[in-house]
C-alpha positions, 0 to 999 in steps of 0.5 A, spaced: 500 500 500 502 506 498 502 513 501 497 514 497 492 510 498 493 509 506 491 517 506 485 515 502 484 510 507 485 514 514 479 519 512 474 514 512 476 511 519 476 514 526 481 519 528 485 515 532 486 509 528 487 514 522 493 518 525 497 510 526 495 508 519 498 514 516 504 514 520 505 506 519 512 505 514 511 498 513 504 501 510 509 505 505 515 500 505 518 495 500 520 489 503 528 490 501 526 497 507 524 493 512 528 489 519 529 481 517 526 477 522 530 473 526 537 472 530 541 477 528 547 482 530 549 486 523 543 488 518 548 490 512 543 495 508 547 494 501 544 498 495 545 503 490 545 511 490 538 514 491 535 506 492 532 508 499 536 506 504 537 513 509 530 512 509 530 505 511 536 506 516 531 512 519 525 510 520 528 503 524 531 507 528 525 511 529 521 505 531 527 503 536 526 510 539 518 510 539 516 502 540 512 499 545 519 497 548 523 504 547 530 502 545 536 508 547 541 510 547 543 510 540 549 511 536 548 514 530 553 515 526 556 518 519 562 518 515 564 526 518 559 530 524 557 535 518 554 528 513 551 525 519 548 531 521 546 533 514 543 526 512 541 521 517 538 528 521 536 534 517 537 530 510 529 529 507 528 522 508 533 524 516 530 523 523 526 530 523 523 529 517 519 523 520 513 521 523 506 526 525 507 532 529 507 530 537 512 525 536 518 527 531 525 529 535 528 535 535 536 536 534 540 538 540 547 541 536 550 543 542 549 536 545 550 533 538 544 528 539 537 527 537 532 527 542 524 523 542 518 526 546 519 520 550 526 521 552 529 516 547 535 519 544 541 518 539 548 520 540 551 523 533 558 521 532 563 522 526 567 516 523 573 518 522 574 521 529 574 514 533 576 517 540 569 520 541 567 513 541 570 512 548 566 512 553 557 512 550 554 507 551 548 504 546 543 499 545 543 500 538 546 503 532 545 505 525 551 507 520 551 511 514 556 510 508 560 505 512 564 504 505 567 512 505 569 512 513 576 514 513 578 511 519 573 504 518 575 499 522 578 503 528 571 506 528 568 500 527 571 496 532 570 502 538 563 502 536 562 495 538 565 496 545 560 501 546 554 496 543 552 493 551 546 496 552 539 492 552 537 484 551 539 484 544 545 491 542 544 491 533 546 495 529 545 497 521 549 499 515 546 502 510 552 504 504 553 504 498 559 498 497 566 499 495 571 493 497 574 496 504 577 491 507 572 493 513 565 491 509 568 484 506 569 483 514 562 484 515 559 480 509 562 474 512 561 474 519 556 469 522 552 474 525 551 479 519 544 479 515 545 482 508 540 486 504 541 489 497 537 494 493 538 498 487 536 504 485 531 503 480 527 499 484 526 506 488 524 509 481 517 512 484 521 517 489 525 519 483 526 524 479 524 522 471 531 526 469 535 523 474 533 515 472 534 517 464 540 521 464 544 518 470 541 511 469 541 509 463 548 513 462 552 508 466 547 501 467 552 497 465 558 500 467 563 498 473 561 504 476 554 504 475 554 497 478 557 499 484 553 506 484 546 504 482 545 497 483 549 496 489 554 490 487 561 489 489 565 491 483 573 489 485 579 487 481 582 481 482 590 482 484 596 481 479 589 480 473 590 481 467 585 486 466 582 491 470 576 496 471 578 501 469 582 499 464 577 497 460 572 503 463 577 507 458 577 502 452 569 503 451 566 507 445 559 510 444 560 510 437 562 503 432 566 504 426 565 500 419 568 494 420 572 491 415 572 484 418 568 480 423 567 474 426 563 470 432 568 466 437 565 459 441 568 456 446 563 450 447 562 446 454 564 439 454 558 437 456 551 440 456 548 437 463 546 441 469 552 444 472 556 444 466 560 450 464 558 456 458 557 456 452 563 462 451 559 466 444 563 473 443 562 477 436 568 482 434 570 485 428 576 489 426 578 496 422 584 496 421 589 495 426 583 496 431 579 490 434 572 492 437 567 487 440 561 488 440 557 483 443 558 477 449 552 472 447 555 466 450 549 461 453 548 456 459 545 449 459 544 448 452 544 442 447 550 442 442 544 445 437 541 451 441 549 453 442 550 453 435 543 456 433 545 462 438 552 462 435 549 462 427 545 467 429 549 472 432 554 470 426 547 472 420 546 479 424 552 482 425 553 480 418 560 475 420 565 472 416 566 466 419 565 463 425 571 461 430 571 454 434 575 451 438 575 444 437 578 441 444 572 438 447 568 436 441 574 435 435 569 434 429 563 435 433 564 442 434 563 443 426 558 438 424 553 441 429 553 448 427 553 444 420 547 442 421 543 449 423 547 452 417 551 448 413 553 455 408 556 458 415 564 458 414 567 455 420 575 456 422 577 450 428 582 453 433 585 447 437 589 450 445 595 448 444 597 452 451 594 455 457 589 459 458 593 465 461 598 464 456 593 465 451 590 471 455 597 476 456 598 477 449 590 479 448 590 482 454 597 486 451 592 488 445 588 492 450 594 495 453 597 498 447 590 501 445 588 496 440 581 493 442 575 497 444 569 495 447 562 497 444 559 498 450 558 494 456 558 487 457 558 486 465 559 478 465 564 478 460 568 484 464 567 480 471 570 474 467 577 478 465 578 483 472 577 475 476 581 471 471 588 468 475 594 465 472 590 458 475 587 459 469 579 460 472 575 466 475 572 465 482 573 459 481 569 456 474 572 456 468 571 463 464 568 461 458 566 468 456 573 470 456 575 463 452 572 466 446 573 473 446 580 470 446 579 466 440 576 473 437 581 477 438 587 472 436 583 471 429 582 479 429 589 480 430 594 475 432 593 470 426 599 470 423 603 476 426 608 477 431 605 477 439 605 483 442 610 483 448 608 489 453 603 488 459 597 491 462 
């Protein structure tokens, strides 16, 4: 039920009842905005900018604050005083924007603490001052951006100290993530609940120029996964690739193509579980290459892939399809023969390791040599996690594997290999 409606509602029924159903956030609420049930010490409150979590952190601590059971102190706190301040009390979906007249806290900046009719409080303390944290102590607390504080894990750590109060002492975070030593740490605790949001599922609350031009500018992006969606975007140490590196590869505009080809790398088996079926189109100008499209499939049969493959081969207008012919040998050619026997068909065979393969391709890019048409978020995951063992976060990169074989042909096939790395 939204706002709205809940309005409708309350002035068709006695005053009393109305003022509760009004003020009432789980009427309001999406579901990802609300306390998980259950045992836990750490509500981790991951999404994207603007996707409702100050809103969420707010009125969970207001319903500590103002509930059958009033829980106080609280600590609130934010990566400096002034955000803290700005967005978790004043801000417009903060502390003093919430709740009817007669039970909205007031802000007492002289004690830096927000204050309910009913003598619950919260106590505001900046992040990166981790000394003012000696000393409070608190029967909840909610935590702001926990990704940008500057002094994370010393903050982090004298908050706990202070977490004795009450029954059941719990804390939220809500953020944006980066891969800070401190929110890997919390991801694998026993004890933390995770919640993830993004943006466009608070699309309602937004601006419509906001969702077109911020949105829709970087969906897709490293950047826009983490900002927008919520997800954590990091690089794999010692990888061939890395996301800003391919963020400066990306063009908006494709050039005419004097070649193009579809790459396959097919899985050994099509049973549940098995690995992908790599499909990447590329094309080449010159001494460029640009890839334009990742079409790679999971747990199809060897005719499915090869439909998707020639499919992609028709509409990008290709030459020829190139195949690696490890797994099936003669297979491999007489499957997308049946789905089109006129599509020309190359066989690779891997003669080397998937690593050694990659670093001259992955020299390609660092020279400037290959561009991205766009963005292709499963196939970039794939490259920036791909380790000398040959597999990205433990599975075998299929996607990789043909944009490998694409490149290769595009510009290796009987040429030197370039030696520089990225």
């Amino acid at each position: 039920m939204d706002r709205r409606t809940a309005e409708a509602i309350a002035r068709a029924i006695p005053l009393a009842e109305a003022r509760g159903l009004v003020d009432d956030w789980t009427l309001e609420a999406r579901p990802a905005q609300l306390a998980p049930v259950g045992d836990w010490v750490t509500w981790l409150l991951v999404g994207g900018r603007g996707a409702g979590k100050t809103r969420a952190g707010a009125e969970w601590v207001r319903g500590l604050a103002i509930g059958s059971r009033p829980m106080s102190p609280i600590a609130l706190v934010g990566e400096t005083m002034t955000e803290a301040r700005a967005v978790m009390v004043e801000g417009v979906s903060g502390l003093l924007a919430l709740g009817r007249e007669g039970t909205r806290p007031r802000y007492d900046s002289g004690r830096d603490r927000v204050e309910w009719p009913n003598g619950a409080i919260g106590l505001v303390l900046p992040a990166n001052d981790p000394e003012r944290f000696r000393g409070p102590q608190f029967a909840a607390a909610w935590c702001d951006e926990l990704a940008k504080w500057p002094k994370a894990e010393a903050a982090w750590d004298m908050l706990q100290f202070g977490l004795r109060l009450g029954d059941h002492p719990r804390q939220l975070v809500t953020t944006t993530p980066r891969p800070t030593r401190l929110l890997k740490r919390l991801l694998a605790e026993p004890g933390t609940v995770i919640t993830r949001m993004r943006t466009d599922e608070n699309a309602d609350n937004l601006a419509p120029g906001f969702l077109d031009a911020v949105v829709g500018r970087y969906r897709g992006t490293a950047l826009g996964r983490q900002e927008l969606d919520g997800e954590m975007i990091e690089d794999r140490p010692g990888a061939l690739w890395t996301r800003d590196g391919l963020e400066a590869v990306r063009i908006a505009i494709v050039p005419e193509l004097e070649r193009v080809v579809v790459a396959v790398d097919p899985p050994a088996s099509s049973a549940e579980g098995a690995d992908s079926c790599g499909i990447v189109v590329a094309g080449r100008r010159g001494g460029i290459a640009v890839v334009l499209a990742d079409r790679t499939v999971s747990r199809m049969t060897p005719v499915g892939w090869a439909r998707v493959a020639i499919k992609a081969f028709h509409e990008f207008g290709a030459d020829a399809i190139i195949a690696e012919v490890n797994q099936g040998g003669e297979m491999v050619k007489q499957v997308l023969a049946q789905v089109d026997a006129l599509v020309p068909v190359r066989s690779v065979r891997a003669t080397r390791g998937k690593w050694l393969r990659a670093e001259p391709v992955a020299a390609l890019y660092a020279q400037g040599k290959v561009s991205h048409a766009g963005s292709f978020p499963q196939l970039e995951d794939e490259m920036c996690a791909f380790g000398v063992d040959g597999m990205a976060e433990g599975h075998s990169p299929d996607r990789l594997d043909a944009l490998v074989w694409a490149l290769r042909e595009l510009l290796l096939r009987g040429g030197g290999v370039p030696r520089a790395r990225w």
